[in-house]
C-alpha positions, 0 to 999 in steps of 0.5 A: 853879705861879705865873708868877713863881715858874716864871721864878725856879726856871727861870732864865729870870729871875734873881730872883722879885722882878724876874720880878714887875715884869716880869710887871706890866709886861705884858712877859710872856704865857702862850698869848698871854693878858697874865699876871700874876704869880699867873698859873698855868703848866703843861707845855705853856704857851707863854710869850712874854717881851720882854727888852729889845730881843728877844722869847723864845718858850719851851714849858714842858716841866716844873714843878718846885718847886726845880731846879739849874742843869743841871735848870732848863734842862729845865724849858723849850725855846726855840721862838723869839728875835726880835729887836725891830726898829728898836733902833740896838745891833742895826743892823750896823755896816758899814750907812750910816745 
């Protein structure tokens, strides 16, 4: 299945359109490769997307051509949320700058 298409049906991204700016934005890798939109994904792939001020590792469990909200949610399993350092929204507030 495509990169963007799989993001979409998964919901880890909203619309296919935006999954594809993102994956042209070289925000998106699939194993730590760069990818693409057309990129093809499997069970198993490792995905690693950067969202703004944090990087989300997620394992693809499924593939699955359409899914509701409860199945998307198990097409893939968070493996890791980091976020990005040195972003001001993140520092805590009690901190002297």
């Amino acid at each position: 299945m495509r990169l963007d298409k799989f993001l979409k049906v998964s919901r880890l991204i909203k619309r296919r359109t935006l999954a594809k700016e993102v994956c042209e934005q070289g925000r998106i890798q699939i194993n730590g490769r760069p990818s693409k939109a057309s990129s093809g994904v499997k069970a198993g792939d490792l995905l690693t997307i950067t969202f703004g001020t944090k990087v989300v590792e997620v394992k693809v469990n499924a593939i699955a051509e359409h899914a509701s909200k409860d199945q998307a949610a198990e097409l893939y399993t968070v493996v890791s949320e980091k976020r990005i350092q040195g972003d001001p929204r993140w520092d805590d507030e009690d901190d002297p700058k």
